[in-house]
C-alpha positions as a Markdown table, in Angstrom:
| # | Residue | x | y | z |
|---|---|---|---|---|
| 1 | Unk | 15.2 | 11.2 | -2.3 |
| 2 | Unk | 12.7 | 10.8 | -5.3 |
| 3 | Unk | 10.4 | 8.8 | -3.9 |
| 4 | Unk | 7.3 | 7.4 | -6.0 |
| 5 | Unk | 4.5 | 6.0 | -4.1 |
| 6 | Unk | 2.4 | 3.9 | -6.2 |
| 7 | Unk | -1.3 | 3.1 | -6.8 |
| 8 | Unk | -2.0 | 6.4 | -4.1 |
| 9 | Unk | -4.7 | 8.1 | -4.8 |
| 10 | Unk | -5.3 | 9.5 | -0.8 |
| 11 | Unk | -2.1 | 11.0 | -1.1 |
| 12 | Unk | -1.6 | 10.2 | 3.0 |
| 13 | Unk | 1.8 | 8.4 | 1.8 |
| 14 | Unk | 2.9 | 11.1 | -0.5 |
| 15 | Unk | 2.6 | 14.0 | 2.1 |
| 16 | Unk | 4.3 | 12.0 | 4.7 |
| 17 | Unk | 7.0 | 11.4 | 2.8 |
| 18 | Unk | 7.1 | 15.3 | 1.8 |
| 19 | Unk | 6.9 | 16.5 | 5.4 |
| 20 | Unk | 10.0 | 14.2 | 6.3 |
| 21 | Unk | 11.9 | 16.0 | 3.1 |
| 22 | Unk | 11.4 | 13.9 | 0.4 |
| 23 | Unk | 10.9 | 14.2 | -3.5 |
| 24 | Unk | 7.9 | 12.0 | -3.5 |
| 25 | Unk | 4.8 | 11.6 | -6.1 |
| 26 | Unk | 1.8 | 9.7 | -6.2 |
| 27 | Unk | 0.6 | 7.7 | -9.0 |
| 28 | Unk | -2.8 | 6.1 | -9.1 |
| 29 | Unk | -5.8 | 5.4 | -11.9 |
| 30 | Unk | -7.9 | 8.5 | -10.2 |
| 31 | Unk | -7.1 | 12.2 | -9.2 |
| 32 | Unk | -5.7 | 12.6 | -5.8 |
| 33 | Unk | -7.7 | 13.1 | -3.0 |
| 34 | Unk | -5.1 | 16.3 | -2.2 |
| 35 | Unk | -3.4 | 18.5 | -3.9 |
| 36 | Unk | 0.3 | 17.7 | -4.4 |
| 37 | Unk | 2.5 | 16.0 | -6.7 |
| 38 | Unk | 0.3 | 13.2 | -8.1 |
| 39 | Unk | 0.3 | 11.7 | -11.8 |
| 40 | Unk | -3.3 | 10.2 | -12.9 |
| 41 | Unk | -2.5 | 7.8 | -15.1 |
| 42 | Unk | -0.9 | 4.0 | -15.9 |
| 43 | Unk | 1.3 | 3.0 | -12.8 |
| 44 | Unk | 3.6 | 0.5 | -15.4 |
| 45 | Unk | 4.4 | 3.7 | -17.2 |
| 46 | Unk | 5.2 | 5.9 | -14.4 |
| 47 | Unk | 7.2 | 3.2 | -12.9 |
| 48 | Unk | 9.5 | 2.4 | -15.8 |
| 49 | Unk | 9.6 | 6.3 | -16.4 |
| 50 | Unk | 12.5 | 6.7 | -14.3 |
| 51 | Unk | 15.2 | 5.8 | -12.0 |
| 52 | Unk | 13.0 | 6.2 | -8.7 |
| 53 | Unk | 15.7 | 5.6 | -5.4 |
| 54 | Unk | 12.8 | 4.0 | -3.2 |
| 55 | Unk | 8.5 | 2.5 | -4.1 |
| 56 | Unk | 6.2 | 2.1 | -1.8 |
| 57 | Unk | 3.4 | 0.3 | -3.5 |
| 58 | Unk | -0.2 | -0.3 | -2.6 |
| 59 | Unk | -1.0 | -2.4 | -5.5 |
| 60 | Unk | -5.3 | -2.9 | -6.1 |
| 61 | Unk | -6.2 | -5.7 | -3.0 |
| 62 | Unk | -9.5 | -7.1 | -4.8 |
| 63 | Unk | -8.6 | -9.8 | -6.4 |
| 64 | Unk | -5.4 | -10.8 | -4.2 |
| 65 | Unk | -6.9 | -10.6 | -0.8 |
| 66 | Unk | -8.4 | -13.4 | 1.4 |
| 67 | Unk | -11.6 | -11.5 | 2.0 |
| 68 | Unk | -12.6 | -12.1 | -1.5 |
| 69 | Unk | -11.5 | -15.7 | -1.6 |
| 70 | Unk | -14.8 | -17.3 | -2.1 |
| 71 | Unk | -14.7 | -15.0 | -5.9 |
| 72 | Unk | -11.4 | -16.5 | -6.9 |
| 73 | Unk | -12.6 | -19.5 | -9.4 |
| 74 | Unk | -14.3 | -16.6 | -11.2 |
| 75 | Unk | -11.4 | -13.9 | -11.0 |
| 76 | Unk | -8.6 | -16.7 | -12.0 |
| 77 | Unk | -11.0 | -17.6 | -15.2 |
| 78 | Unk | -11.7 | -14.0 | -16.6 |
| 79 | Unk | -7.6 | -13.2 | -15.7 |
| 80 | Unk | -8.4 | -10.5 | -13.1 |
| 81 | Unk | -6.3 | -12.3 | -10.2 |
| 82 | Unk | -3.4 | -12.9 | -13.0 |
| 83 | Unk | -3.6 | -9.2 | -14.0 |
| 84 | Unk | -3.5 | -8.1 | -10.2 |
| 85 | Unk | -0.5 | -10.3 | -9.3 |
| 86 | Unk | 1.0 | -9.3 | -12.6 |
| 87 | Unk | 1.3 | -5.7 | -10.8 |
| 88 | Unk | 2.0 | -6.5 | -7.8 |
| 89 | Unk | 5.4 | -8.6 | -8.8 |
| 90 | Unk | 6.2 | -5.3 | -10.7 |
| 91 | Unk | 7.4 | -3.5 | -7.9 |
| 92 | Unk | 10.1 | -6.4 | -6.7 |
| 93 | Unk | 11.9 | -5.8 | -10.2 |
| 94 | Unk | 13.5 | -2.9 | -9.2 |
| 95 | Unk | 16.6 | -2.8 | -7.5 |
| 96 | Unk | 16.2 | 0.4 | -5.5 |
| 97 | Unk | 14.5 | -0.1 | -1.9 |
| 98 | Unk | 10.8 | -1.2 | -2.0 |
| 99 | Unk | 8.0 | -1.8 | 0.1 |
| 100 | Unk | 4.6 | -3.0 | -1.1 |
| 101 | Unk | 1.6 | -3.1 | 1.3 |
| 102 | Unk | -1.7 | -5.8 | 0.7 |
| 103 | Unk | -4.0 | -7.4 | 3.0 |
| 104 | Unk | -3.7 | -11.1 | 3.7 |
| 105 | Unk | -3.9 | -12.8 | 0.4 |
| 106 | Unk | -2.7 | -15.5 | -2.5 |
| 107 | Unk | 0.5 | -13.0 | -2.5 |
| 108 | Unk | 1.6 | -15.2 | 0.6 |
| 109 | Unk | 2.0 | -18.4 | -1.9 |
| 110 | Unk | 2.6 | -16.9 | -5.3 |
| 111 | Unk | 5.6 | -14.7 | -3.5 |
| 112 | Unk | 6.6 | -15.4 | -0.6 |
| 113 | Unk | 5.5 | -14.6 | 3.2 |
| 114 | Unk | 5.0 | -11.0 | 4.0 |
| 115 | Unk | 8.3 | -9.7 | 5.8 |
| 116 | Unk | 5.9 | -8.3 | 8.3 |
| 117 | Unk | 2.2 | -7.7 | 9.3 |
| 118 | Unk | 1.3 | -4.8 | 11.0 |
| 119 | Unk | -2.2 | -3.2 | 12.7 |
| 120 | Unk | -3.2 | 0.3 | 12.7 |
| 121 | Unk | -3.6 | 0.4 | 16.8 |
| 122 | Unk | 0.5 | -0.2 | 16.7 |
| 123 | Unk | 0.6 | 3.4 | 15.1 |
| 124 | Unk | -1.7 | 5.5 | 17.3 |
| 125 | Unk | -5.6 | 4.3 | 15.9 |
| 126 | Unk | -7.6 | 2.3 | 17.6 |
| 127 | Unk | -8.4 | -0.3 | 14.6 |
| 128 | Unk | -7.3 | -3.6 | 13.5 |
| 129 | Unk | -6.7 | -4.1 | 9.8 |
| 130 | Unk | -4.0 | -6.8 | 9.6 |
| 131 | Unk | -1.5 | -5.3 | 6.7 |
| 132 | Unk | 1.4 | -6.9 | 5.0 |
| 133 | Unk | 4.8 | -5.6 | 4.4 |
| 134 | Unk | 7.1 | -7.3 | 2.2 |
| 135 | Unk | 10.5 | -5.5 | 1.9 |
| 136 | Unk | 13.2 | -5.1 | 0.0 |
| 137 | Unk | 16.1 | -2.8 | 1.2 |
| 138 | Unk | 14.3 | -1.2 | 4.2 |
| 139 | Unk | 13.6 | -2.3 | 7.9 |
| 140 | Unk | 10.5 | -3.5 | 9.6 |
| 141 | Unk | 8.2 | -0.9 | 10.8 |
| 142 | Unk | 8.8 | -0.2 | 14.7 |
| 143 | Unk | 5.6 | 0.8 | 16.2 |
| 144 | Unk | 5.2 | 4.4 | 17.3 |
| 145 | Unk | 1.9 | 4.4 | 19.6 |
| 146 | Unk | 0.0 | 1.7 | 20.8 |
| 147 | Unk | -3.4 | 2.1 | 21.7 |
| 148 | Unk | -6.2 | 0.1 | 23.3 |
| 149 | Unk | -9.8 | 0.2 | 22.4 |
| 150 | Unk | -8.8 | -2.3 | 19.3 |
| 151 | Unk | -11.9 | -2.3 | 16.5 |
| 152 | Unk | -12.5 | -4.3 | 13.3 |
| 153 | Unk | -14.2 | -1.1 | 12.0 |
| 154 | Unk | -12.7 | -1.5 | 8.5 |
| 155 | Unk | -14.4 | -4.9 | 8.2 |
| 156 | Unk | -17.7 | -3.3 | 9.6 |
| 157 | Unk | -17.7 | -1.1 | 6.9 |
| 158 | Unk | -21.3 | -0.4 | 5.3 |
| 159 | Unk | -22.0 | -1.0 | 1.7 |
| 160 | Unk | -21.9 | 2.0 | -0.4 |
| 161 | Unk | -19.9 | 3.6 | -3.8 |
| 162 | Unk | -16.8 | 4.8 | -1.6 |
| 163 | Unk | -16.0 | 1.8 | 0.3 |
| 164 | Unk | -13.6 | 0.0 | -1.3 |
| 165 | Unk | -11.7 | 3.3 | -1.5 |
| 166 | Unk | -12.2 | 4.2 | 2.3 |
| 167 | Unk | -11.0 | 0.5 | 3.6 |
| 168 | Unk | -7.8 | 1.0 | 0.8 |
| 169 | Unk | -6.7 | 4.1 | 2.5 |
| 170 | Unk | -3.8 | 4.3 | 4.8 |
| 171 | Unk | -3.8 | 5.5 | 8.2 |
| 172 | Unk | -1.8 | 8.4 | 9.0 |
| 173 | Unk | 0.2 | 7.2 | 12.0 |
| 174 | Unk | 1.0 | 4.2 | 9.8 |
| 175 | Unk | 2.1 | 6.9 | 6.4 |
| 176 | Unk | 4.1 | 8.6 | 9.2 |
| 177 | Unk | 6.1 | 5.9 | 10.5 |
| 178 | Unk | 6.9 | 5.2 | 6.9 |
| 179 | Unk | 8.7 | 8.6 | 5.8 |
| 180 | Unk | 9.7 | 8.5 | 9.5 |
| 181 | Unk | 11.8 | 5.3 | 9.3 |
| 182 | Unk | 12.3 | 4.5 | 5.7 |
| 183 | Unk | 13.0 | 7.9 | 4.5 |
| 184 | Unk | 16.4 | 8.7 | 7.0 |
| 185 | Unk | 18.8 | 9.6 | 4.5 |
């Protein structure tokens, strides 16, 4: 099934969705973390490119999530916030099964509620990261390995240049149930 995962750059998405047989692509401003089918460049284009039969999306959190709430006045004047819910609603166009993944945020109000919020330890890692789901077309996740030992260490995160891009990536028990239950012919 061509499969087009969108605004990827770690690739852990992609490769599930490989593993479990797929014809999928990443498509993200930067390179790819790994190698594999991945296209560096404008998501809009890609996405309108052609007839894709499923999108998972990750569309950029920063200016849509609550943890940078207290910025909003600032990122609603300069049009950031409009421009990042701008590409998030371009995923629920389509009419092929979609999924598109974003912390808690606005997206809550200017869409709708989340079909479903899901934590890493429900998927074999022993952090909590509260993730939204909505979904068009495909199931809620099941979980596939609940662990104890339950750590905000996303949130602990120390300042630095990668960190927004380490706290963005998706955990690979989460990636796997993903191809693992979306991707069933």
């Amino acid at each position: 099934m061509r499969t087009l995962i969108a605004f990827e750059e770690s690739g852990e998405v992609r490769d599930a969705f490989i593993r479990a047989g797929h014809d999928a692509i990443s498509c993200d401003l930067l390179p790819s973390a790994k190698p594999g089918p991945h296209i560096q460049g404008d998501i809009v284009d890609v996405m309108l490119s052609e007839k894709w039969r499923m999108i998972i999306a990750f569309p950029p959190c920063t200016d849509l999530c609550v943890s940078g709430a207290r910025w909003f006045p600032k990122k609603r004047a300069d049009g950031r916030q409009q421009a990042a819910i701008c590409l998030f609603m371009l995923t629920t166009t389509f009419s092929c099964p979609w999924a598109i993944e974003n912390p808690v945020g606005i997206m809550s109000t200017v869409f709708r509620k989340p079909d479903q919020i899901i934590q890493p330890w429900q998927f074999g890692h022993g952090e909590t990261k509260a993730t939204c789901l909505w979904l068009n077309g495909l199931l809620k996740l099941k979980p596939t390995n609940i662990v104890s030992g339950r750590e905000p260490r996303v949130h602990r995160m120390a300042p630095g240049p990668d960190r927004a891009k380490m706290r963005s990536r998706t955990y690979p028990g989460i990636a796997q149930a993903m191809a693992e239950q979306w991707g069933k012919p």
